[in-house]
N, C-alpha and C positions, 0 to 999 in steps of 0.2 A: 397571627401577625398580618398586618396588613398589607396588602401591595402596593407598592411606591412607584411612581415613574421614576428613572435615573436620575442620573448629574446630569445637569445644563451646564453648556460650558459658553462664552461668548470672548471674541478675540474682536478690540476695537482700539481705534486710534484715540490718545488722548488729546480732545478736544471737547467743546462743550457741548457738539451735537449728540455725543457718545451716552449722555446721562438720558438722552430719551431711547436709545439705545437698551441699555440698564433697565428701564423701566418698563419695556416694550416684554425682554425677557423675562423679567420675573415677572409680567401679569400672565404673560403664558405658560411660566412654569408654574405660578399658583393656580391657574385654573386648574391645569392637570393635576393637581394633588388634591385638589377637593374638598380642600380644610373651608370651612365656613367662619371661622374668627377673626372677624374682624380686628378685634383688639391683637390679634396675635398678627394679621397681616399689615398693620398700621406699624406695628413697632417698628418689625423685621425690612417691610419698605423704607421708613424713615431712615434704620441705620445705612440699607444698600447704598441708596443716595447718597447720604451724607458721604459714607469715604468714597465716591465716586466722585461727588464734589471734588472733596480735597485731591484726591489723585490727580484731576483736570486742574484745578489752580496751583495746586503747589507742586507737582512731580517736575524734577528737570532731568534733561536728558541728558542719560551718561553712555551713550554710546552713539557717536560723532556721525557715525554711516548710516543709524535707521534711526525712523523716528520714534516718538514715545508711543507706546501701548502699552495696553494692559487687558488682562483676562480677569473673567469671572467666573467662578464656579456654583451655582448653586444644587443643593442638594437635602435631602431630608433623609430623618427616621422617624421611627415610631412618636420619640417624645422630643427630636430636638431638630430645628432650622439650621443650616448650614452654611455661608457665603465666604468663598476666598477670593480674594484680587492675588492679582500679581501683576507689579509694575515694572519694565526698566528704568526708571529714576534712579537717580542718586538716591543715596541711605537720606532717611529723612532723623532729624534729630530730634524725637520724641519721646516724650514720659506723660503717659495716659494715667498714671496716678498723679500726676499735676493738673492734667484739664478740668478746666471749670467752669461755669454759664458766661458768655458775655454779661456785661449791662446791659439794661434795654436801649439803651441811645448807640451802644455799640451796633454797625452796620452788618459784623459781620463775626465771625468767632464763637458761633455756635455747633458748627455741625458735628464735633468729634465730641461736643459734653452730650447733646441729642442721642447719637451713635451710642454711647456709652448709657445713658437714660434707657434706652431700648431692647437692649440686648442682657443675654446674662453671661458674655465675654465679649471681650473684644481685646486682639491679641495684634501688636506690629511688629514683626521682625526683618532684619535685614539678611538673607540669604540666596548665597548663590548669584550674588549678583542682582539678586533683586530685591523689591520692596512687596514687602508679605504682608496685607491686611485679612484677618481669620475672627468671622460675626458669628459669635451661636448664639440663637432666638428657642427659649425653651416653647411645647407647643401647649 
């Protein structure tokens, strides 16, 4: 078996500087794992972003004293990518077996069909008060 570096964890405010944030961490957690596939690091960065997008545009805050954040987890095994968010937002009202490609005229409304193009789950649940986004990228 091989040795892994641990979980990445990252705590940030939702805003739009956050998503370079996002990216900052998983290039320094992929360096540390050493995978050389591209195609494999292309997917699993596309999905990150993407609910990182949407967390930053659509998460509203459901707790009046602090502001929005959210965490991230990344993590690995042998044969599988692993990224969890967790947001304070309100429940979001969503069915990922509905999502589907924007148009191309459309400006905007791709990132969660992208996410879902890329990955080999992608899982939203609301618990505990929070908003659960859970990406697994086979390797």
């Amino acid at each position: 078996m091989t040795e892994r570096p641990g979980p990445v964890v990252i705590d940030v405010a939702v805003e739009p500087e956050s998503i370079d944030l996002v990216q900052n961490a998983f290039e320094a957690w992929w360096t540390s794992l050493g995978d050389d596939s591209l195609e494999t690091r292309f997917s699993f960065e596309t999905a990150i972003v993407e609910i990182a997008a949407n967390v930053v545009e659509h998460s509203r805050r459901s707790e009046a004293d602090r502001g929005r954040r959210f965490t991230l987890e990344l993590s690995a095994t042998d044969d599988r990518l692993r990224a969890v968010f967790h947001d304070n937002g309100m429940p979001s009202e969503i069915d990922l077996s509905a999502v589907s490609m924007a148009d191309l005229e459309d400006e905007d409304g791709r990132g969660l069909a992208l996410a879902l193009l890329s990955l080999e789950s992608l899982d939203y649940r609301h618990e505990d008060g929070r908003n659960v986004w859970t990406l697994v990228c086979r390797r």
